[in-house]
C-alpha positions in Angstrom: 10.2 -7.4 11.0 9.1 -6.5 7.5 7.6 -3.0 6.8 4.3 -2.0 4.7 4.3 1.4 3.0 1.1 3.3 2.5 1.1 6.8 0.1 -2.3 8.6 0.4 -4.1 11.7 0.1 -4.1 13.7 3.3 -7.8 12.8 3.7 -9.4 11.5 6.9 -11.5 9.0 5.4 -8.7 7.1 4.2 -6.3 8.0 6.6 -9.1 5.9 8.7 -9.3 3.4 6.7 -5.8 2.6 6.7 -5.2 2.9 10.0 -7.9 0.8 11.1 -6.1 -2.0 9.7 -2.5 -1.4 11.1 -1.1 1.7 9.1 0.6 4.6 11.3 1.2 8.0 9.7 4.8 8.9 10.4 5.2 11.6 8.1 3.0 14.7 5.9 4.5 16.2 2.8 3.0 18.1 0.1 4.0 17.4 -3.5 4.9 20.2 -5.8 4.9 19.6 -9.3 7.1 21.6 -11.8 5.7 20.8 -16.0 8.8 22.7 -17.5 12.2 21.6 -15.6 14.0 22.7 -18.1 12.9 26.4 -18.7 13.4 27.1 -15.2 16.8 25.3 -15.2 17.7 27.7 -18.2 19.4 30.5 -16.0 21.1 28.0 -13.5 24.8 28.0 -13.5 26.5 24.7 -12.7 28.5 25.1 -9.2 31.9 23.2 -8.3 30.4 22.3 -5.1 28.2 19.6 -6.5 28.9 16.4 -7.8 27.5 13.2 -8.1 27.7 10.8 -5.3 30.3 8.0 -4.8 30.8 5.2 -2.4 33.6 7.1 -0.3 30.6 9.7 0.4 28.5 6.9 2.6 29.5 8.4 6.3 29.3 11.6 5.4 25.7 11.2 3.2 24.6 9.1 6.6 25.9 11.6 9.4 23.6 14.5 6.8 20.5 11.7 7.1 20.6 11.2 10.6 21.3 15.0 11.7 18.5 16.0 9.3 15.8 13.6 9.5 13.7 13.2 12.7 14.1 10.0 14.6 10.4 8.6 14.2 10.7 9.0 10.6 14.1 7.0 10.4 12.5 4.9 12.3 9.8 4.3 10.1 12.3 4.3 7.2 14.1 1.1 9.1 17.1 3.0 9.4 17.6 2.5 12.8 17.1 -0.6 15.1 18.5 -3.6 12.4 21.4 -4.7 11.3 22.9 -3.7 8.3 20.0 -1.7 7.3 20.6 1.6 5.1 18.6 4.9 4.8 16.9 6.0 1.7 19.5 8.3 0.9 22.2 5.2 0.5 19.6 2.9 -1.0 19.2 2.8 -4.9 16.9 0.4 -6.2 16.5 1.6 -9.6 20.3 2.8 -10.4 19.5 2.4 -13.7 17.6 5.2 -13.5 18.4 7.2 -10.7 21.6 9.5 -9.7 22.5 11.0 -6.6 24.5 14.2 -5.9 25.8 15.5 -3.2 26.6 19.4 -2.4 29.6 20.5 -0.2 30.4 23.3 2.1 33.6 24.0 3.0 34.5 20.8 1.6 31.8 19.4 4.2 28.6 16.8 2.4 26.1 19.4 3.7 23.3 18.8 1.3 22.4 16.0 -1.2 19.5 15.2 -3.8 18.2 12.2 -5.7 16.4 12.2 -9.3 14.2 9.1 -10.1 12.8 8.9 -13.7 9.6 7.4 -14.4 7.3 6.8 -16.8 5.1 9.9 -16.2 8.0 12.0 -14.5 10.7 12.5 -13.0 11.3 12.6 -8.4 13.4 15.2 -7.2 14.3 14.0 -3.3 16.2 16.6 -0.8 17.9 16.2 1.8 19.3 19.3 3.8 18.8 21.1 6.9 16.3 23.1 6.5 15.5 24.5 9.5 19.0 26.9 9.2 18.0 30.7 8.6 20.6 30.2 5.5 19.0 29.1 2.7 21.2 29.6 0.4 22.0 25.2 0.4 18.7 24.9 -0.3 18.5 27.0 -3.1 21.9 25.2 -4.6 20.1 21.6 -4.5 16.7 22.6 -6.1 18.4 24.4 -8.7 20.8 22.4 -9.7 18.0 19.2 -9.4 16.2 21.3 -12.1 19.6 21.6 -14.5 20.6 17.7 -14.0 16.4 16.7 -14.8 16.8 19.1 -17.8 20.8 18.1 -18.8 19.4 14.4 -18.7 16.1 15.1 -20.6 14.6 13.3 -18.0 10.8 12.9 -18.7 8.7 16.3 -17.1 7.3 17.5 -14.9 9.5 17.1 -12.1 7.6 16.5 -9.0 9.2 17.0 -5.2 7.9 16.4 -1.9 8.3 19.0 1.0 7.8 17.1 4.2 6.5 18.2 7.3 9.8 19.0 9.3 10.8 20.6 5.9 11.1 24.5 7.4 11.6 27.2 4.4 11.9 24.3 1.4 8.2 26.0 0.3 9.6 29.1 -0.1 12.3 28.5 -2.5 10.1 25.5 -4.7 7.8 28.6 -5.1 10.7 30.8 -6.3 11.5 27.9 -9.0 8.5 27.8 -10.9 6.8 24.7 -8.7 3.2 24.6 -7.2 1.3 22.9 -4.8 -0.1 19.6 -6.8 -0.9 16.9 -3.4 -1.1 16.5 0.3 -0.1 13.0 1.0 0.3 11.5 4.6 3.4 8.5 4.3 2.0 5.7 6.5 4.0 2.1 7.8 2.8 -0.9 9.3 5.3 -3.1 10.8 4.3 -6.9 10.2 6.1 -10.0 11.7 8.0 -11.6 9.5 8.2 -15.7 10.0 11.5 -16.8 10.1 12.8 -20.8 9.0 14.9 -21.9 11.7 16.9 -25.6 12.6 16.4 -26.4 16.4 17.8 -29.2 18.3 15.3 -31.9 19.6 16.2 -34.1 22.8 16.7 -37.7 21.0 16.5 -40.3 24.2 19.9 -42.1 24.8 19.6 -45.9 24.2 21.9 -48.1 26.6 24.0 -50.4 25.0 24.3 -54.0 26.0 27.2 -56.0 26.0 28.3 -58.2 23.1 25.6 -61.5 22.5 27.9 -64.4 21.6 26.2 -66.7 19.4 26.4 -70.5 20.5 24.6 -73.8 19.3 21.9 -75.0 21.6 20.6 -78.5 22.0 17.9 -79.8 23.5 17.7 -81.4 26.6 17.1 -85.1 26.3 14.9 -86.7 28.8 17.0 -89.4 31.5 16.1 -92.8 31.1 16.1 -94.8 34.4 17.9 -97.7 34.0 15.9 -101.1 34.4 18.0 -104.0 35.6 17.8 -107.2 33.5 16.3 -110.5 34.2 19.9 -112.0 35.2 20.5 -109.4 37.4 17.2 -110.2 39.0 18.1 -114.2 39.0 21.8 -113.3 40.6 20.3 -111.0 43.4 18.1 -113.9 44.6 20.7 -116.6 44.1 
């Protein structure tokens, strides 16, 4: 099963729209939008509990997604349900221009973000359980997301999306310097994807006859009767 993504503004007509042909919403985020990253990342202190991501990180950075992330939304995501599929969080498909770091408590992944350049800006992605009265983890990933945009020179403004089951993430994007800029509902639509397969087809079994030997035929030649001569004829009466 292949997956279509749909992005757009939390507005009923087109919500409509979409979903009349197939979409589902699975997910409601407001963007916020920051237009000087690297002002606001002036005062933040680097911390040793951040680094950047490496492969050995993979369970730990997939325990954090699937502890953090509802279940209809990984769902969605086609984290769950296929074979070998991945989560956002381990996928990369621009690592040219994308990092990921990963913030530890305890020496416990407890946190991680993602920063995607573009053309017109830069996406800051979260991922941390937010729904803990402490939000002290939060704080540690949006500011340091702000000092890697601005250590990078990554184009501004930064942009970063609090989703719906996103408690207290608001509050500490407002402390930053970020505002409101979009609601955006995430929509999927799950299409059937035709697969080229071999099958077998019954072939009917031919039985074999034994060997034809090849041999010369002739004719048959018509039996002549035999007609007795004249001097047989003269001796039988004699």
């Amino acid at each position: 099963i292949d997956r279509l993504y749909a992005d757009v503004p939390d507005q009923p007509l087109l919500v409509n729209t979409f979903a009349g042909v197939g979409f589902q919403p699975y997910c409601r985020q407001t963007v916020w939008r920051h237009f000087t990253p690297r002002e606001a990342a002036a005062p933040v202190a680097p911390v040793n509990t951040v680094r950047p991501r490496t492969t050995v990180d993979d369970w730990a950075l997939l325990r954090l997604y699937t502890k953090t992330v509802p279940e209809p939304v990984q769902a969605a995501e086609g984290a769950t349900g296929e074979s070998g599929a991945q989560p956002p969080l381990l996928e990369n498909n621009r690592a040219e221009n994308s990092v990921t770091y990963i913030a530890l408590d305890a020496g416990i992944v407890a946190g991680a973000f993602q920063l995607t350049a573009g053309s017109s800006g830069t996406w800051l992605q979260l991922w941390a359980d937010t729904l803990q009265p402490d939000s002290t983890m939060l704080s540690v990933l949006v500011g340091q997301g702000l000092r890697m945009a601005a250590e990078k020179r990554w184009p501004a403004p930064l942009y970063v999306a609090s989703s719906d089951f996103h408690g207290g993430l608001e509050t500490i994007l407002n402390e930053f310097g970020f505002a409101p800029f979009s609601d955006r509902v995430r929509m999927v639509k799950h299409v059937v994807k035709w697969v080229r397969e071999s099958v077998s087809t019954a072939v009917p079994v031919v039985e074999t006859t034994s060997e034809v030997v090849p041999t010369s035929f002739a004719p048959p030649h018509a039996v002549q009767k035999s007609v007795p001569s004249s001097a047989a004829i003269d001796s039988g009466k004699a």
